[in-house]
N, CA and C atoms as an extended XYZ file, in Angstrom:
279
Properties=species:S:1:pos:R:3:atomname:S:1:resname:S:1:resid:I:1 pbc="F F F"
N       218.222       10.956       -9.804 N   UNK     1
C       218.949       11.852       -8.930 CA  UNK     1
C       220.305       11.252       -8.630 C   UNK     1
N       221.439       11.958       -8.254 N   UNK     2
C       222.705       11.302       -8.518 CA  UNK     2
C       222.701       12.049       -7.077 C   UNK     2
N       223.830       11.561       -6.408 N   UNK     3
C       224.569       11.781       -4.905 CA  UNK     3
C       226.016       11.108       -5.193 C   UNK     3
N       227.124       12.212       -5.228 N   UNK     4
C       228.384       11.504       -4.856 CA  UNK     4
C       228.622       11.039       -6.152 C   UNK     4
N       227.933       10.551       -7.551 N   UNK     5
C       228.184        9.903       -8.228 CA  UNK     5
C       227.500        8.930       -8.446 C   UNK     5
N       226.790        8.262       -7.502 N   UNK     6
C       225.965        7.083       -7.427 CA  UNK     6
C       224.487        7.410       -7.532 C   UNK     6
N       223.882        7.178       -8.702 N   UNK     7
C       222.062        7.025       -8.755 CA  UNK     7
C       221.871        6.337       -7.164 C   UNK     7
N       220.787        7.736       -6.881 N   UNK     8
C       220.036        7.177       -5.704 CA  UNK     8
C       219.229        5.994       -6.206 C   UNK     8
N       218.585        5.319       -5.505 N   UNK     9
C       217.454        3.846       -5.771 CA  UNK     9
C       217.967        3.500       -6.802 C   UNK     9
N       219.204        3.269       -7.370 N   UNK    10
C       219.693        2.174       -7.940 CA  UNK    10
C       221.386        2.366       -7.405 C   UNK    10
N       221.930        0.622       -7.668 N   UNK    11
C       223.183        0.506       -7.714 CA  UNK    11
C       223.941        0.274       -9.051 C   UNK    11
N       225.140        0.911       -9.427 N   UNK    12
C       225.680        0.557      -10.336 CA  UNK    12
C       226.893       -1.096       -9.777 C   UNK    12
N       226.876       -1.150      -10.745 N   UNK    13
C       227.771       -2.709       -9.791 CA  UNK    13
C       228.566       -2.726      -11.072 C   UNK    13
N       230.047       -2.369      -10.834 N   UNK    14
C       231.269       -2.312      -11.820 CA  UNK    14
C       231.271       -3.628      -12.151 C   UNK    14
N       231.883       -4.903      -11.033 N   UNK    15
C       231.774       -6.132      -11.859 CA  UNK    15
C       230.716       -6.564      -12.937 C   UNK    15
N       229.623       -6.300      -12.454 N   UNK    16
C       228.674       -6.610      -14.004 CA  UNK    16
C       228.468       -5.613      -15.071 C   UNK    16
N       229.959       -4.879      -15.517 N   UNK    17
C       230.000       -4.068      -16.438 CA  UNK    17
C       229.814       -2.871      -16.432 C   UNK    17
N       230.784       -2.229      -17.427 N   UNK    18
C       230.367       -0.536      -17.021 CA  UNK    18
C       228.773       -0.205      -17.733 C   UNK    18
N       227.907        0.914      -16.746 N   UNK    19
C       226.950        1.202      -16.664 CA  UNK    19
C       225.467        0.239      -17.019 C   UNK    19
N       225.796       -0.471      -16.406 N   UNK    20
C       224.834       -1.956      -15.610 CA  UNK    20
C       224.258       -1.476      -14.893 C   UNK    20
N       223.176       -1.372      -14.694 N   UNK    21
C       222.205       -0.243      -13.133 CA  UNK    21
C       221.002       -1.805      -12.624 C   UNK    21
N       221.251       -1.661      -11.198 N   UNK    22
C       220.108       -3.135      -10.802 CA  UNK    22
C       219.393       -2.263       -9.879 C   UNK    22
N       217.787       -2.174      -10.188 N   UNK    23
C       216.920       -1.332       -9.157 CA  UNK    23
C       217.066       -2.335       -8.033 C   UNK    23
N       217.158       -1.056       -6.941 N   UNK    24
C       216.893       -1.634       -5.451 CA  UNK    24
C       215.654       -1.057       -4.708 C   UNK    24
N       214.919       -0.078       -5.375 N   UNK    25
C       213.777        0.087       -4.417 CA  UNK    25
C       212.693       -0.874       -5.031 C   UNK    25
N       212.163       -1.631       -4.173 N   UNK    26
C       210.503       -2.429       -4.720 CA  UNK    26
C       209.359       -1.417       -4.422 C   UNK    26
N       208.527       -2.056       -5.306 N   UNK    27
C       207.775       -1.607       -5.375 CA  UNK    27
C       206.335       -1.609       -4.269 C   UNK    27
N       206.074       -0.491       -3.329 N   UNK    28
C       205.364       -1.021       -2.545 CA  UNK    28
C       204.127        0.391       -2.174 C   UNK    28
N       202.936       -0.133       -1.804 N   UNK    29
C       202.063        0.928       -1.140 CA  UNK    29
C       202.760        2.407       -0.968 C   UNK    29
N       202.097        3.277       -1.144 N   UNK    30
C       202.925        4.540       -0.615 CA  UNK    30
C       202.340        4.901        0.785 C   UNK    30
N       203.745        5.631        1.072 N   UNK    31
C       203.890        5.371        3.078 CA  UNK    31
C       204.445        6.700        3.299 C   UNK    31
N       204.526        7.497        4.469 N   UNK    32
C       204.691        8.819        4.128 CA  UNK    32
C       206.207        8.880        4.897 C   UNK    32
N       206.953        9.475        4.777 N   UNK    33
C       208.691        8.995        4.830 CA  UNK    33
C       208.903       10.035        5.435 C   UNK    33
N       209.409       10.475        6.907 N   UNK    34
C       210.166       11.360        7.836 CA  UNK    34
C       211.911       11.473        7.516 C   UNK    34
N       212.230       13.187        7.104 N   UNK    35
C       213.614       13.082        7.187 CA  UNK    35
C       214.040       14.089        7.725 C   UNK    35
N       215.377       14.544        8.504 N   UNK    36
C       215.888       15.496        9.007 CA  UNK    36
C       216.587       15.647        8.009 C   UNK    36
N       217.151       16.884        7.590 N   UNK    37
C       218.377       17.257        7.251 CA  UNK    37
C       217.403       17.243        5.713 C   UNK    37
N       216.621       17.526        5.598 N   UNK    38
C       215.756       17.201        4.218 CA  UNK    38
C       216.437       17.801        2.937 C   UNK    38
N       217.115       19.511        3.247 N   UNK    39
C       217.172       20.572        2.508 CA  UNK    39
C       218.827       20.495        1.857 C   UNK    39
N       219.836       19.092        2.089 N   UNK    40
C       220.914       18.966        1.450 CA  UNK    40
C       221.421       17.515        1.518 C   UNK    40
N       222.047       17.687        0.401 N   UNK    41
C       223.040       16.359        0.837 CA  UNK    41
C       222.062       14.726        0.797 C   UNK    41
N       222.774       14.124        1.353 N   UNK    42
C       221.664       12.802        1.341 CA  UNK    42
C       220.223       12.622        1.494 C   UNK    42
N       219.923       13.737        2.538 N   UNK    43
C       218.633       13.743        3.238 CA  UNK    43
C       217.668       14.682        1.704 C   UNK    43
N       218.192       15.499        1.241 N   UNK    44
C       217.778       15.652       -0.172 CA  UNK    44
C       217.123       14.931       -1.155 C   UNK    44
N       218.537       14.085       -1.549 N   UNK    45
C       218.592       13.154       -2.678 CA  UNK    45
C       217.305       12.459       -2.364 C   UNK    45
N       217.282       11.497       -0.986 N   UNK    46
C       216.527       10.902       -0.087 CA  UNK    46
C       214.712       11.436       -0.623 C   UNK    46
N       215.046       12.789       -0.135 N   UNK    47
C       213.552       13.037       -0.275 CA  UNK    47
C       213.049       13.387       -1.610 C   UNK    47
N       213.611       13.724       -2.621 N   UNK    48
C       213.285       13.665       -4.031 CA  UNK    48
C       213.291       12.349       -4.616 C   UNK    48
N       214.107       10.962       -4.376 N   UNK    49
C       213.347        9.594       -4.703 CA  UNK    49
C       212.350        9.093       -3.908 C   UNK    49
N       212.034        9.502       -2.530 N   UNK    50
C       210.743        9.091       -2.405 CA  UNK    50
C       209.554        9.768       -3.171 C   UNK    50
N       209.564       10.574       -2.650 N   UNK    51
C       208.610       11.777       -3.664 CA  UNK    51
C       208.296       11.182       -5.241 C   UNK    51
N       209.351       11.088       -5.747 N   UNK    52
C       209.574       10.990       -7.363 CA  UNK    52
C       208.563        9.002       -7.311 C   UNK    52
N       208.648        8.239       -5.998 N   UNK    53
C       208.129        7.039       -6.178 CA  UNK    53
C       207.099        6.591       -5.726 C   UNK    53
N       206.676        7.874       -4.975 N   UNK    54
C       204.850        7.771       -4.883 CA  UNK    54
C       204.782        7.805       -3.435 C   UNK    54
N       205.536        8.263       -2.342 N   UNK    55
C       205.727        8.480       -0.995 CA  UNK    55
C       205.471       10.066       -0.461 C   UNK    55
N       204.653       10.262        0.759 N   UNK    56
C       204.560       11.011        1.006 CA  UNK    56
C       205.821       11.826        1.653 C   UNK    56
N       206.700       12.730        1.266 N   UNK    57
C       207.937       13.349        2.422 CA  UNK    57
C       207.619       14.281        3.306 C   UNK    57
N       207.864       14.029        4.528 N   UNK    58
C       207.913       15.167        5.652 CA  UNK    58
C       208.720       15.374        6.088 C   UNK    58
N       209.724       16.682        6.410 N   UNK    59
C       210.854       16.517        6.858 CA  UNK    59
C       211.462       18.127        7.320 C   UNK    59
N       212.477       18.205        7.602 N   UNK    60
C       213.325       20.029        8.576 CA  UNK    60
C       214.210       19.465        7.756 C   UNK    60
N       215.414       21.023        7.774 N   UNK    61
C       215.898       21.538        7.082 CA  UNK    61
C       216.116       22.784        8.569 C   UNK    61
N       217.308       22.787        8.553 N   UNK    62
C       217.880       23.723        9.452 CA  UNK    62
C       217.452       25.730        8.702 C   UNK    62
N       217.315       25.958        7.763 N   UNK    63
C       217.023       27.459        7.129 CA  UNK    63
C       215.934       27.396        6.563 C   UNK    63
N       214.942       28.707        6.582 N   UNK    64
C       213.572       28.621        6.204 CA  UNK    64
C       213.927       28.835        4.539 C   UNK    64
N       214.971       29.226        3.772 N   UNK    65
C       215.493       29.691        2.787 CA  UNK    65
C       215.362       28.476        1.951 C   UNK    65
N       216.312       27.144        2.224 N   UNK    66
C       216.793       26.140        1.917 CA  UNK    66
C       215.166       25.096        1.814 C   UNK    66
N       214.197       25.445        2.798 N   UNK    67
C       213.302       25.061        3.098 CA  UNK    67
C       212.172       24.871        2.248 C   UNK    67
N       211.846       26.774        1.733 N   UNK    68
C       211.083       27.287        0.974 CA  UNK    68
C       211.413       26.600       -0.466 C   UNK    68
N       212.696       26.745       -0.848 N   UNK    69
C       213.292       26.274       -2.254 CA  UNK    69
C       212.963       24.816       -2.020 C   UNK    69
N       213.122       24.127       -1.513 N   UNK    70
C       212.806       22.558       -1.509 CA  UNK    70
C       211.032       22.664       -1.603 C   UNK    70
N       210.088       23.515       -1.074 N   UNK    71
C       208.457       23.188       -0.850 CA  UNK    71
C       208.493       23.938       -2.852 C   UNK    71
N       209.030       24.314       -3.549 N   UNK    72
C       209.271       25.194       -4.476 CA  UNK    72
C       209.497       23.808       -5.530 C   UNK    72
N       210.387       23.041       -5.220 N   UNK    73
C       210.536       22.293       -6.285 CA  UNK    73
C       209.697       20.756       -6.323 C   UNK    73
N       208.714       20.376       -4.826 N   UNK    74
C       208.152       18.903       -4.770 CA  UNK    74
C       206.722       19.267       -4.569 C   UNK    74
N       206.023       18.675       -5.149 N   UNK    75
C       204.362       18.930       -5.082 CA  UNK    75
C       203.922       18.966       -4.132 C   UNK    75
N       202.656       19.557       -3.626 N   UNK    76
C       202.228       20.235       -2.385 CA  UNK    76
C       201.883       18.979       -1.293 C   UNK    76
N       201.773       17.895       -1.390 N   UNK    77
C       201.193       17.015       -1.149 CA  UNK    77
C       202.246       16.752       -0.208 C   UNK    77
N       203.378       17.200       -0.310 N   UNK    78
C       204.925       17.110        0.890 CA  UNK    78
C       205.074       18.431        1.854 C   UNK    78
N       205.467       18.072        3.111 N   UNK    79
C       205.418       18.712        3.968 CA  UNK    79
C       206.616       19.361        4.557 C   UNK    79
N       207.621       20.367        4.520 N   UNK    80
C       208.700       20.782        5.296 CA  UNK    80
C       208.911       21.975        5.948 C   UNK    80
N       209.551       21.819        7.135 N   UNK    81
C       209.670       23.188        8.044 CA  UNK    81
C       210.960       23.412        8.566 C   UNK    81
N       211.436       24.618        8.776 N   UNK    82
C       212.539       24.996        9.430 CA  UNK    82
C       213.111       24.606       10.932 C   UNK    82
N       213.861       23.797       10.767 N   UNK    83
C       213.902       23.045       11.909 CA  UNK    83
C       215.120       22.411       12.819 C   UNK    83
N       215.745       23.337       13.242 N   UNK    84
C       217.697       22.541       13.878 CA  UNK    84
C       217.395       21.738       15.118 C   UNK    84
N       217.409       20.369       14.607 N   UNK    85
C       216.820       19.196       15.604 CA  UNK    85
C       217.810       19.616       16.419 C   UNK    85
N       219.233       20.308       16.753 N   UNK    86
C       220.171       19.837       17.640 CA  UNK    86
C       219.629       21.477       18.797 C   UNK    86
N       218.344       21.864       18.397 N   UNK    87
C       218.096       22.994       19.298 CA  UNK    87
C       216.820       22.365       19.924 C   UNK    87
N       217.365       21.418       21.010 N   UNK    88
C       216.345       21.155       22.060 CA  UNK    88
C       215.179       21.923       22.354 C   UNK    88
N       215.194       23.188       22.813 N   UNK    89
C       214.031       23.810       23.155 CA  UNK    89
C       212.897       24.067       21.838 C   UNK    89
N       213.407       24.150       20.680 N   UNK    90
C       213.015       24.260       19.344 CA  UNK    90
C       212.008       22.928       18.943 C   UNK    90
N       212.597       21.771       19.018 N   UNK    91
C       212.029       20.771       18.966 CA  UNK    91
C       211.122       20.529       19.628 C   UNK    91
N       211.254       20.607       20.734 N   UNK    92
C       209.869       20.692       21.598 CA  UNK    92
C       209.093       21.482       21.713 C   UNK    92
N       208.801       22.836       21.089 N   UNK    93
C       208.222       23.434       20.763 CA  UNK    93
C       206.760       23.154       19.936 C   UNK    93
């Protein structure tokens, strides 16, 4: 998965040559991983390399739209709901 240009869970590192890639995630137990903002952008990328590395994802996504398409593309075993953390009464709900 790419973000910005940069492979998520790995770094490219220019000084040690063009397209040199050094993994940075280890390898560990799978653990089930909470994200806001799940349905773009980092919080995305985010939840498709855990997923893709044996982690459970749970996570909101401000539109049930953006939401649905994300439960659409990661195996059922991941959890997401429509959710604008910055709507207090919502959250506590």
């Amino acid at each position: 998965m790419r973000y910005d240009g940069v492979t998520v869970g790995k770094i490219v590192l220019p000084q040690w040559g063009e397209g040199r890639i050094v993994s940075t995630m280890a390898k560990t137990a799978a653990k089930i991983v909470v994200i806001t903002g799940v349905t773009r952008g980092l919080g995305r990328a985010m939840a498709e390399e855990f997923a893709r590395i044996g982690h459970t994802v749970i996570g909101c996504g401000r539109t049930e739209k953006a939401v649905a398409e994300l439960r659409s593309s990661l195996p059922k075993e991941h959890d997401f709901t429509a959710l604008d953390v910055a709507d207090d009464p919502a959250v506590k709900a």
